[in-house]
N, C-alpha and C positions, 0 to 999 in steps of 0.2 A: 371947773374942769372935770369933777369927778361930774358933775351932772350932765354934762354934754353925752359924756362917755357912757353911763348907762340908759342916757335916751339912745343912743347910739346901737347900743347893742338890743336895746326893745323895738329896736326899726327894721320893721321885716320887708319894705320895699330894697326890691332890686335884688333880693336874694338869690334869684331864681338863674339871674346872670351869672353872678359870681358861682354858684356851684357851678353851675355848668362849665362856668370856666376854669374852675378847677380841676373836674372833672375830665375838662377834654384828653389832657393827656394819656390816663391811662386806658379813656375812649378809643382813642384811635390807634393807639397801638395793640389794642383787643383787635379792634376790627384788622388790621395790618396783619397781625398774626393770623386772623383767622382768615383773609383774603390767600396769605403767602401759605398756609397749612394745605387751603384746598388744593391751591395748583401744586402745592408740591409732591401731594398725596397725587392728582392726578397723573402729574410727569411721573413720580413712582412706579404708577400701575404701568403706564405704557412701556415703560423701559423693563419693566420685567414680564411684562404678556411678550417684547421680542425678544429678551434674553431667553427664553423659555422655547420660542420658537426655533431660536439660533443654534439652541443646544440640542433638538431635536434632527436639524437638520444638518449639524455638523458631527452627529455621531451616529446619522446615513453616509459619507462622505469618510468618516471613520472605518467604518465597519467594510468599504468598500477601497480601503487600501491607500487614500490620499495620506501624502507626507503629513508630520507635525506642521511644516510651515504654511501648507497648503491649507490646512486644517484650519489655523488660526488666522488666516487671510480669509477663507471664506467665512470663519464665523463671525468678526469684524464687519463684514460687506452683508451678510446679511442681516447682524442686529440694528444696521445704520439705516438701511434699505425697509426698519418696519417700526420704525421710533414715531413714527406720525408726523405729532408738530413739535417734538422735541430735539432742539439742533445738536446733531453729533459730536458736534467739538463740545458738548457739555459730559461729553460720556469717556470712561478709558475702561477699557474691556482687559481683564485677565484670563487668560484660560489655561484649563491644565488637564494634561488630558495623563491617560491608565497608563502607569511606569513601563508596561509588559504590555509587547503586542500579541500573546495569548494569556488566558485565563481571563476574558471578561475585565472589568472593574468600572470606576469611577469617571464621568467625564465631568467639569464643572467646571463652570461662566460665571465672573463675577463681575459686575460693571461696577464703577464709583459714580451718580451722577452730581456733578456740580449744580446746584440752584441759583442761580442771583435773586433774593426776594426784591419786591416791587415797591412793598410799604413797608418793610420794616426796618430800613434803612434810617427812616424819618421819624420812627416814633422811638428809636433805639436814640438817635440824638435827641428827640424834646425829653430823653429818661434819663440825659447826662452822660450817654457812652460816646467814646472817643469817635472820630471820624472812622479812621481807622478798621474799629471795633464793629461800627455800625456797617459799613457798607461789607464786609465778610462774608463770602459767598456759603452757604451751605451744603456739607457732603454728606451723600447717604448710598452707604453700599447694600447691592441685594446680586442673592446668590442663584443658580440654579443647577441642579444635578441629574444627569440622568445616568441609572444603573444600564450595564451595557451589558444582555440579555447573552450568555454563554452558549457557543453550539460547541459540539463533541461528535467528533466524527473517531470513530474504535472499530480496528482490525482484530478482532480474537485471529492469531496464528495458535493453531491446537498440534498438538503430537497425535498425527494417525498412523505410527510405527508401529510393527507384528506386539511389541512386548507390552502395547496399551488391554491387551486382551487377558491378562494379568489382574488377579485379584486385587481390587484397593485393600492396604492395610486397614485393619480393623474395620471392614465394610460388609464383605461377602458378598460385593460387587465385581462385576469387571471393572478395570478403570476409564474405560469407552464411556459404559455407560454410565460411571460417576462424572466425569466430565459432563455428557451430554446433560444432565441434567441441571449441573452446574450453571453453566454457558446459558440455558435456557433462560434460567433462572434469573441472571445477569441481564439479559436482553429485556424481560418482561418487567424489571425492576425500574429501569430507566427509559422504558417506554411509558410507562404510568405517570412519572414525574412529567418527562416530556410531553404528556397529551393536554397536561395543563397550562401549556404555556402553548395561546392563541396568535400571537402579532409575531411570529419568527416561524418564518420554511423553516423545512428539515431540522429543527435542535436536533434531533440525535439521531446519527445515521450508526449502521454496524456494516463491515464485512465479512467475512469469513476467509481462510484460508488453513485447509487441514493441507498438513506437508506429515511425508514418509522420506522416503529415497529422492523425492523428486517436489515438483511445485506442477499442477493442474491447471491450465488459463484458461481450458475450457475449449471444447473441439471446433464452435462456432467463429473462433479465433483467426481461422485458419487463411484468412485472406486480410488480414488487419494489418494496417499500412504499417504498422509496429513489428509483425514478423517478416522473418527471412526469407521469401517464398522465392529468390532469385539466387539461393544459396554462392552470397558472396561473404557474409559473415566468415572470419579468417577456422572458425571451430564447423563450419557446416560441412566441410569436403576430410576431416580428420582421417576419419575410419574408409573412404571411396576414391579408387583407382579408376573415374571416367573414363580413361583412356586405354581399358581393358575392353570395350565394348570400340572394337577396331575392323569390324565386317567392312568389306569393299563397299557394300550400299547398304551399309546400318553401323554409320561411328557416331561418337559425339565428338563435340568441336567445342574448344574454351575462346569466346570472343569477349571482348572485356571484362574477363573474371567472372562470365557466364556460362555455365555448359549448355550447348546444346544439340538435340537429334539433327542429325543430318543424314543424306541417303537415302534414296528410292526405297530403300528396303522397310521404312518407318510409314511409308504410305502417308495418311492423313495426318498425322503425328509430327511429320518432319517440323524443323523450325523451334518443334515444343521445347522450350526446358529442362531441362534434368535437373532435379532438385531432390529433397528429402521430401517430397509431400507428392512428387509427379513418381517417385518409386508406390509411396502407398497408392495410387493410383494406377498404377502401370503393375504389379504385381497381382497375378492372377490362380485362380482355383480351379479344378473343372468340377463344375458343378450337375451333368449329366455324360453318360458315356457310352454310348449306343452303338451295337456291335451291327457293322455294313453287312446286310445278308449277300452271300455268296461271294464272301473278301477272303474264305480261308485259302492259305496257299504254305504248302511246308517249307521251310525255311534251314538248309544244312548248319548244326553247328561244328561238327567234327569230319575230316575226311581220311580216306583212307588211302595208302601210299597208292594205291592206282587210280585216286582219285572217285572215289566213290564214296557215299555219304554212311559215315554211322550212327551218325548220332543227328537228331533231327526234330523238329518241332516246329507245331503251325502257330500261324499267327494274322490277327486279324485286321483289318482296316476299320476306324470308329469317327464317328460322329461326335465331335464334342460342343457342349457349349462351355462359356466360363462367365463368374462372376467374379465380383473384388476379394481378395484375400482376407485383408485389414482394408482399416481407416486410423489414421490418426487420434488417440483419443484426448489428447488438451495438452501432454505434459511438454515440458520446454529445458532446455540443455542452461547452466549456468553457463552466463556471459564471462568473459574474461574477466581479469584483474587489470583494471580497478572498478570495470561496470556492476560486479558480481557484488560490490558493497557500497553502491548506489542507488538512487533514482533516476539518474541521467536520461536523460528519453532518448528514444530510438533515433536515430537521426540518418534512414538510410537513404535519402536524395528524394528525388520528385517518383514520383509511381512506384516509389519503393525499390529502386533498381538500385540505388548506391552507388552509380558510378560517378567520382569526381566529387560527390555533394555526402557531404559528415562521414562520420566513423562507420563502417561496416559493424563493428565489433559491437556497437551498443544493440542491433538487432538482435531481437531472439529466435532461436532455432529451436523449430520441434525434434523433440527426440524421437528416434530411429536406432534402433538397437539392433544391430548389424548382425547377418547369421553368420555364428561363429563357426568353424572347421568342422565338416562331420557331413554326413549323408543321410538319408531317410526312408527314402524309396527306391527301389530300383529302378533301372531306365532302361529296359530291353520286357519284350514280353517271352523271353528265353528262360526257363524254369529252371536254368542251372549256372545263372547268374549268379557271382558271389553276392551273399550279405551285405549291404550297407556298410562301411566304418564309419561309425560316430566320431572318434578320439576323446570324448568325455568334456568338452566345451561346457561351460553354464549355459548359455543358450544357444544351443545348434537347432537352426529350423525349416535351412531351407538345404538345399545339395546344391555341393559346390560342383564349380563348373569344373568339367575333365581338364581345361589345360594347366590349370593351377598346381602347385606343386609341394610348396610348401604354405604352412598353416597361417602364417600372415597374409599370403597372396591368396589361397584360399578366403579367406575371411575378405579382404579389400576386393575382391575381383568383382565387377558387376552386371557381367554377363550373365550370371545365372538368377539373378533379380527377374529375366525376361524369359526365363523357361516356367511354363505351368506348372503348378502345384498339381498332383494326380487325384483324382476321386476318393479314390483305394488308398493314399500316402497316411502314414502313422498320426492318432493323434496328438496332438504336440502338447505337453508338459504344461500345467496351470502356472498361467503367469511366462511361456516363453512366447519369442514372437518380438516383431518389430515393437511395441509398448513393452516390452520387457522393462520392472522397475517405474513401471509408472503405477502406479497404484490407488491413488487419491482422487476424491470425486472433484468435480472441477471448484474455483474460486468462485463467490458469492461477492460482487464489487459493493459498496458503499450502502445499505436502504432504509429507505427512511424507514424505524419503528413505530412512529405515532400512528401510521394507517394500519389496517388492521392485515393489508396484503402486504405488505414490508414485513409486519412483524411475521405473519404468517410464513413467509419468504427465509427467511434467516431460521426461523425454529425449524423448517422443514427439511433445510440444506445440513443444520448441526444433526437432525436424526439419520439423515443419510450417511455419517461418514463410517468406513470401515476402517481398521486396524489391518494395516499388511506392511511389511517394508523396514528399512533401515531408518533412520535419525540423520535429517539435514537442519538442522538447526537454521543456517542462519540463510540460507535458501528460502525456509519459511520466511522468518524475520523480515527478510529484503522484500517479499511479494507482498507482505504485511503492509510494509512502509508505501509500496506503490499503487496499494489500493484506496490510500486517505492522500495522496495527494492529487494533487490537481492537472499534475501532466501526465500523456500516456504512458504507458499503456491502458489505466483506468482516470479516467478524465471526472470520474465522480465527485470527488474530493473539492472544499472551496479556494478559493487560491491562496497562496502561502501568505499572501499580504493582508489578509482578513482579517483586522484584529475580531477579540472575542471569540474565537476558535481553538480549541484545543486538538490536536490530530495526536489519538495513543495507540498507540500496539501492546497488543497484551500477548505474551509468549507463555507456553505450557507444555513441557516436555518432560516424561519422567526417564530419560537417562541421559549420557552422554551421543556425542554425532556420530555416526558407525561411517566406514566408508567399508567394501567387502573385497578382501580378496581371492585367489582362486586356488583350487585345490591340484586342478588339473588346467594348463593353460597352454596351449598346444600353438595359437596367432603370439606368446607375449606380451597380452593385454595388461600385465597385473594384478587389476581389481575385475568385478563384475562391472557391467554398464550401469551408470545410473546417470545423474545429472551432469558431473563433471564429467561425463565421458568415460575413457580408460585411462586410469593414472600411468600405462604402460607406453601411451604417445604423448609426445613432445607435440609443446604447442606452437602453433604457427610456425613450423620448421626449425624450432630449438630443440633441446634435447629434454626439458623440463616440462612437465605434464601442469594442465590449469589446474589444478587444487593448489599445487604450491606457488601458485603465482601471488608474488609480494608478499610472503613470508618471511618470516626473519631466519637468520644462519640457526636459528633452533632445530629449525626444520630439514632435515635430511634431503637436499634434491634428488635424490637418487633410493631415498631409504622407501620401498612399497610393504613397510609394514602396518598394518591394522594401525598400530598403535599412533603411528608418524601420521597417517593419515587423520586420527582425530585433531592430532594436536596443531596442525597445517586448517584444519575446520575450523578449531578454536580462535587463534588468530585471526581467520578471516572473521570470523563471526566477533571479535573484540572490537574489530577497525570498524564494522557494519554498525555497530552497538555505538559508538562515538560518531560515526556520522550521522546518522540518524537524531541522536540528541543536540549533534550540533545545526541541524535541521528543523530544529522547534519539534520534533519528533517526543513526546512523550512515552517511556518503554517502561511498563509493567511485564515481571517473570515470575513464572511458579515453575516450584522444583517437585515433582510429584512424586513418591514415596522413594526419595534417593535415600539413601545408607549415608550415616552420615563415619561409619566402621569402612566402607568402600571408599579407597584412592580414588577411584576414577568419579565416583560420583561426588564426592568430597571438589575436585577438577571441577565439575560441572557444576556444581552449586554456588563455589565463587566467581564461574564465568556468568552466572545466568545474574548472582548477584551485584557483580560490577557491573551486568550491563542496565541495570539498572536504575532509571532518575531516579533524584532527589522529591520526596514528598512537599508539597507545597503547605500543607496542613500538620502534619504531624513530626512528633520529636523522636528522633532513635531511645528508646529507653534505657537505651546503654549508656547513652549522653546524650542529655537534652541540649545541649548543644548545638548538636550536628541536625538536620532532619533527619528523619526514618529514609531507607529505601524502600521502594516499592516495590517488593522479592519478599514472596511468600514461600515458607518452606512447605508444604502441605501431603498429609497423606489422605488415604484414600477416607476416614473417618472425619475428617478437617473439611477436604475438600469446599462443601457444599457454604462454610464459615469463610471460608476464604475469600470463595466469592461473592461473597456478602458485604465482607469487607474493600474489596476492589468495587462494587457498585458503591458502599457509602463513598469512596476516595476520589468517584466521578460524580459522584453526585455532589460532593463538594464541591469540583470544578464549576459547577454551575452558579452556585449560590456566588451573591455579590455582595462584599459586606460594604 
């Protein structure tokens, strides 16, 4: 036996069987594994060459406003639709898309694909593993991400009020032009960032909007299906008594809450309009005055008891031509409450007519600053005509018509709108006149910075603006808001449902909102004109003036003190501050060399800071905790830091971690 056995083992035939056949097993589950590796490495790449696609095109479909669900239905249909030869039911798609529909962020596609290997089913059992075990389908997930590319569309609202021409602290500047250079500075900061980024229109647009007494839209406005030009807005007709212009053939007539000419006596005119914009137009100058040879003829102004003349003077017959007065120069009347702390768009019917079709009241009216009580010129060429009486009005500028009587009806009467202005008539006071109170260069809507004529556009409108005027805070604020969005009156803005879009307004005002009262007021007006009007008329036939409209009991309806009047600003300007934010509206304030020893500016510092967001980036250092606000206290030596610090805080917006 033992010798069997070691001939046995010294026999090398047939060996070459037996390994092999021992061999086979972990032969073929090599080759199994590496048959089931390739294709599964295969089916890998194609499910992620369409995940990769799917993510691309479903954060185009993002970016363009489709819902979550939408989102996710399309990106399912199209990762299925580019899988090749790999069957969909082997795939389950996750997706998750950026928490916040602004601020940019994250979108990411994860598929799980299930495998069934082919052979290694069978070599998992000749290895001893369970049925089970062996046939076990394999899952491999893979991800893909695309960062979603931030655009920022920014309103700078700036303070171009009389007291910006005030030295900045610690500067030896004006504060105009430590602003202006400021702003600049801002603009050309995030234009540079922006020029590096190729595959996204417009990243970073800017507007402008300097506000004083008043908000500027711009005089080429003037026929924009957004404004008033059929003055049925309930604030257009406030201050005008149409029905004073009552000639047998030259009345006006109100047909469906339109005024208009009628009467032979309008000649070509008839039928026109009467509006606030067909006055600047119809109001006239003589602009040459040519004396008719051989028109002199004496003229009795006194007689005497037998009827004989004593007193006497000639006068002559003239040739005149005329030109326009005015023109409207951009500015626009605050809309009522609650449009006044809105974006709401215009909505005044088909042709702009408003009749029957939306709210009249969300229309804007240009402003027309009405000649207040007083006279200018004489109207006889009789050399012993009394003097003129002014009565001491803020803006007296035209002469009132003789039948009027008293200084309200004076004021409202609008017959003397259509008597000429004289050659020879006084020149009138800087700054009076129908734009009384308008002051500010017009609004710059949304432009793109990356070009080099956008940027150039925006730096050229911030060196244009001048210092003159009162403080409307949230007048600016609101025009601010309606130049970053999407609906008219500035259509530039991308639509509210964009994700990756930031829309901010940056406000900057170094005082409290002034509203003026009068020293001498002869109509009852209250205040001087400005935006809201006269605080001294009731609106829409109430007895409460629009500045206090939707106010709280804090507010005096009756009180036309300076002081009542900020604090009626303030509120509206809180409520404007909360809708706006609740609006996706991002609101950046600087308080520009306020006192912080000053009540009123102390006032204005907490309103500018409530209104305030929340930083997305940074911590209050009071408490880290809380975020920071984005309310810069800033004086005139800070400034130029400040906004340094508000481009790094947009510039953050952009980055996507």
């Amino acid at each position: 036996m033992r010798k069997f056995w070691h001939q046995f083992c010294r026999d090398r035939r047939g060996n070459y069987a037996l390994v092999t056949a021992v061999a086979m097993v972990p032969l073929m589950g090599a080759l199994a594994v590496g048959v089931d590796f390739t294709e599964l490495n295969r089916e890998k790449q194609m499910v992620l060459n369409a995940l990769d696609s799917a993510n691309f095109a479903s954060a185009v479909r993002l970016s363009q406003g489709a819902s979550d669900d939408e989102i996710k239905a399309f990106a399912a249909a199209f990762l299925n639709s580019n899988l090749n030869t790999v069957d969909p039911a082997n795939i389950t798609l996750d997706v998750t898309l950026p928490s916040s529909q602004t601020g940019g962020g994250l979108m990411k596609l994860c598929a799980t694909l299930t495998y069934h290997p082919y052979f290694h089913p069978a070599a998992a059992l000749l290895s001893g593993a369970s049925d089970g075990d062996a046939h076990k389908p394999i899952q491999v997930e893979m991800c893909s991400q695309v960062r979603l590319k931030n655009t920022l569309e920014v309103a700078m609202v700036l303070d171009n009020s009389g007291s910006m021409t005030t030295p900045g602290t610690g500067s030896g500047q004006k504060r105009i032009d430590l602003l202006k250079q400021a702003a600049k500075q801002l603009v050309d900061t995030l234009a540079q960032q922006a020029a590096q980024i190729k595959q996204i229109d417009k990243p970073v647009q800017f507007s402008l909007v300097p506000f004083a007494a008043s908000v500027n839209v711009g005089p080429d406005n003037d026929n924009a299906p957004w404004m008033d030009v059929y003055g049925l807005s309930p604030i257009a007709n406030e201050n005008f008594d149409w029905s004073t212009l009552n000639a047998p053939d030259k009345y006006a007539q109100k047909i469906n809450g339109i005024w208009y000419k009628k009467g032979t006596g309008w000649g070509t005119e008839e039928d026109e309009v009467l509006s606030r914009f067909e006055l600047y137009q119809d109001m006239k100058v003589v602009t040459s005055h040519e004396r008719i040879v051989g028109s002199a003829r004496s003229v009795c102004d006194t007689y005497r008891s037998n009827h004989t003349c004593s007193h006497s003077h000639t006068e002559y017959d003239y040739n005149d031509t005329y030109g326009p007065f005015a023109s409207w120069q951009g500015c626009v009347e605050v809309r009522p409450y609650p449009y006044n702390v809105d974006d709401t768009p215009a909505s005044g019917g088909p042709n702009n007519t408003g009749i029957g079709v939306g709210d009249p009241a969300t229309m804007f009216v240009p402003m027309f600053a009405p000649d207040e009580p007083g006279n200018h010129w004489k109207v006889t060429q009789n050399p012993r005509e009394p003097d003129p009486v002014t009565y001491g009005a803020a803006n007296s500028w035209w002469n009132d018509d003789p039948s009027s009587t008293t200084g309200k009806t004076r004021q409202s009467n609008m017959a003397k709108y259509f008597q000429p202005r004289p050659i020879d008539a006084p020149t009138l006071g800087s700054g009076a006149g129908p734009n009384y109170s308008c002051t500010t260069t017009p609004i710059t809507p949304l432009t793109d910075v990356t070009h080099a004529d956008g940027l150039a556009a925006i730096k050229a409108a911030i060196d244009l603006m001048q210092p003159n005027g009162n403080t409307n805070v949230p007048e600016g604020m609101a025009w601010g808001w309606r130049t970053v969005s999407s609906a008219p009156p500035f259509t530039e803005g991308r639509p509210e449902t964009e994700r990756g879009n930031d829309k901010v307004v940056i406000v900057l005002t170094d005082g409290e909102n002034t509203y003026s009262t009068v020293s001498s007021d002869p109509a009852g007006n209250k205040s001087t004109y400005a935006a809201y009007g006269y605080t001294g008329v009731g609106y829409n036939g109430t007895s409460v003036t629009r500045l206090f409209g939707g106010t709280s009991s804090a507010i005096g309806q009756f009180n036309y003190s300076s002081s009542n009047y900020t604090a009626a600003m303030n509120e509206q300007m809180a409520k404007l501050c909360d809708n706006a934010k609740a609006g996706n509206i991002m609101v950046m304030t600087v308080a520009l060399d306020m006192s912080s020893t000053s009540s009123s500016d102390q006032k204005a510092m907490a309103a500018l800071k409530a209104c305030s967001s929340d930083s997305r980036f940074r911590k209050d250092p009071t408490d880290p905790s809380k975020p920071a606000k984005l309310f810069w206290n800033a004086t005139g030596a800070t400034l130029s830091d400040n906004f340094k610090e508000i481009a790094n805080e947009l510039s953050n917006l952009r980055v996507v971690g």
